[in-house]
C-alpha positions in Angstrom: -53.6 11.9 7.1 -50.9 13.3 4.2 -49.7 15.5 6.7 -49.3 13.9 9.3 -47.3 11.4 7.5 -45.0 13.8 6.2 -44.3 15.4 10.0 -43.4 12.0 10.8 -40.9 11.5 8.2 -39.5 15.0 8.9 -39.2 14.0 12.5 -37.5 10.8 12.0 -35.1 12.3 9.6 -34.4 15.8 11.9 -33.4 12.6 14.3 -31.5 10.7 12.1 -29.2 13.6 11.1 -28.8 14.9 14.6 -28.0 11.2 15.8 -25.7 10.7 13.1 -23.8 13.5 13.5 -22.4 13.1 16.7 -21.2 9.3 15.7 -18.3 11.4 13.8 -17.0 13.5 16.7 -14.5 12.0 19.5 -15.7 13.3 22.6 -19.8 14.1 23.2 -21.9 16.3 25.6 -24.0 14.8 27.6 -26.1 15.8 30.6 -25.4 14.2 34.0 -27.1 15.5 37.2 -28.2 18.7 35.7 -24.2 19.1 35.3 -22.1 19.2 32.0 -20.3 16.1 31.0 -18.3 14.4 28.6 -18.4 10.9 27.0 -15.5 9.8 25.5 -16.6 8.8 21.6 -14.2 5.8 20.2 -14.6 6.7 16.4 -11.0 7.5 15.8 -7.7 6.3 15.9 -4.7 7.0 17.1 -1.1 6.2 15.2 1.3 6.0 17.9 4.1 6.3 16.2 3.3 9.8 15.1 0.6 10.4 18.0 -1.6 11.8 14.6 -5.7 11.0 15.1 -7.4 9.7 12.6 -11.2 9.4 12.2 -12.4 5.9 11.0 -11.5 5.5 7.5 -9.0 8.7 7.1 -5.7 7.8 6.0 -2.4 9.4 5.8 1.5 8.5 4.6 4.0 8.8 7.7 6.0 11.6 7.2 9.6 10.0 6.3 8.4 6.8 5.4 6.9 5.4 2.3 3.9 3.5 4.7 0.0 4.3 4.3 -1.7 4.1 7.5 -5.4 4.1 7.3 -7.7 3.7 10.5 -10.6 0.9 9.7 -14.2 0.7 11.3 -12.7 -1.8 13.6 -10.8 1.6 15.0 -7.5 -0.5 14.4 -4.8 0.8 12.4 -4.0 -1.0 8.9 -0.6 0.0 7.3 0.0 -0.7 3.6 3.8 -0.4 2.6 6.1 -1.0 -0.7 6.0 -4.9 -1.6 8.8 -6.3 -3.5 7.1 -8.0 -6.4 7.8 -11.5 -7.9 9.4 -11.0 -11.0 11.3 -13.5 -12.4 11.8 -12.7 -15.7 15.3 -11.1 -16.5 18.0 -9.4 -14.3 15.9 -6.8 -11.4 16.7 -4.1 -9.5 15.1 -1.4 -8.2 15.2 2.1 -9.4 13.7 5.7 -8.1 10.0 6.5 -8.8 9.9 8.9 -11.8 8.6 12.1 -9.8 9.8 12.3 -6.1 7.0 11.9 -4.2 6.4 11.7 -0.3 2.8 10.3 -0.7 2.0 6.9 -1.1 2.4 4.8 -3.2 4.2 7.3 -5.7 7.2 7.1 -2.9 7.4 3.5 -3.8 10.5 2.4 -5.8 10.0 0.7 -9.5 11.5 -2.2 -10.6 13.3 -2.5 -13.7 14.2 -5.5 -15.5 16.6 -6.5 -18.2 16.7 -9.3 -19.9 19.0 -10.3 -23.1 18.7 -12.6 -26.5 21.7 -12.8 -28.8 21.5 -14.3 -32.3 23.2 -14.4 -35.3 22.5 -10.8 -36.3 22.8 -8.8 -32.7 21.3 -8.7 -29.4 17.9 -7.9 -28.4 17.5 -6.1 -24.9 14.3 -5.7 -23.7 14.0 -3.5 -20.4 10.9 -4.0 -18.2 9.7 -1.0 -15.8 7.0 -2.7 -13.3 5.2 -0.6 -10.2 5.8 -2.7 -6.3 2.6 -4.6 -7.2 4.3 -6.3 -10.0 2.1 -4.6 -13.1 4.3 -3.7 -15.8 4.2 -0.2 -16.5 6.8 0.2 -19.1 8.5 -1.7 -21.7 11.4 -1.0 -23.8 13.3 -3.0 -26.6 16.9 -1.6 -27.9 18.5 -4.0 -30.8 21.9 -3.5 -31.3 22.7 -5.2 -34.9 25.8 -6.6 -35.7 27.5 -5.3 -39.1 29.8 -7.7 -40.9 33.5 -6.5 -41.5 35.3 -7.1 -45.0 38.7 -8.6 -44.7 41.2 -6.4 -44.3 43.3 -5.9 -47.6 47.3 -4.5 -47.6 47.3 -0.7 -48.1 50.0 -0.9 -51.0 46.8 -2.3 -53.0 44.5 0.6 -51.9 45.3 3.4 -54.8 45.8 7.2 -53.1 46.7 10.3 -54.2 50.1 11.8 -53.6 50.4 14.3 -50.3 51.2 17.0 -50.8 53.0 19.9 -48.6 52.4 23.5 -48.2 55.0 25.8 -47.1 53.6 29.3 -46.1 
């Protein structure tokens, strides 16, 4: 009985693997009249832009562009580019990634932020780096400290020595 209980299971799963490996290929051969045949297999996609096939969940970055496109079990195409984040602290603008990159989303510009606070003793900058999904991935602070000047006083009361000249 042992044994015939593990045939079955090696049956079912010898079917299992053969059935599920023709699920990942586009076009399948099939027997029709005794004559070869071939159905077509809807598992991919197709990006028309760049006419590149891609086989449910495979993804790629457009060549050129800083845009992810990733084909879903659906067999539709799902693009995922740079957002512009909410940021709202400070004066932004965008700045190069670090390492050029074509791949996404290292291609995807950062946004750095300055913002300013002056008191009595200098000005505090703080600069902000944050990635397109609006996480901050750098911060910086620079003080700049103001050093009070002594009145000026005449230069007859500042005591110097006599020049002197040297003729060679």
């Amino acid at each position: 009985m042992e044994s015939t209980n593990n045939v079955i299971y090696i049956v079912l799963m010898t079917s299992l693997v053969i059935g599920g490996s023709h699920s990942a290929v586009p076009y399948r051969h099939i027997e029709m009249d005794n004559r070869p045949a071939y159905m077509y297999n809807p598992q991919f996609c197709m990006d028309t832009l760049t006419g590149q096939q891609l086989y449910i969940g495979e993804g790629f970055t457009r060549p050129g562009q800083c845009i992810h496109v990733q084909c879903l079990e659906s067999q539709q195409l799902w693009e995922d580019s740079c957002q512009v984040p909410k940021l709202t602290q400070g004066d932004c603008r965008p700045v190069a990634p670090p390492k050029a990159s074509s791949e996404y989303p290292r291609c995807c510009p950062l946004y750095e932020c300055k913002s300013y606070e002056s008191n009595a003793g200098g000005t505090l900058e703080q600069t902000n780096t944050y990635d397109h999904y609006g996480t901050l991935r750098n911060s910086h602070l620079t003080e700049v400290i103001k050093i009070a000047q002594r009145p000026s006083r005449p230069s007859e009361n500042i005591p110097s020595d006599p020049v002197r000249k040297y003729n060679v």
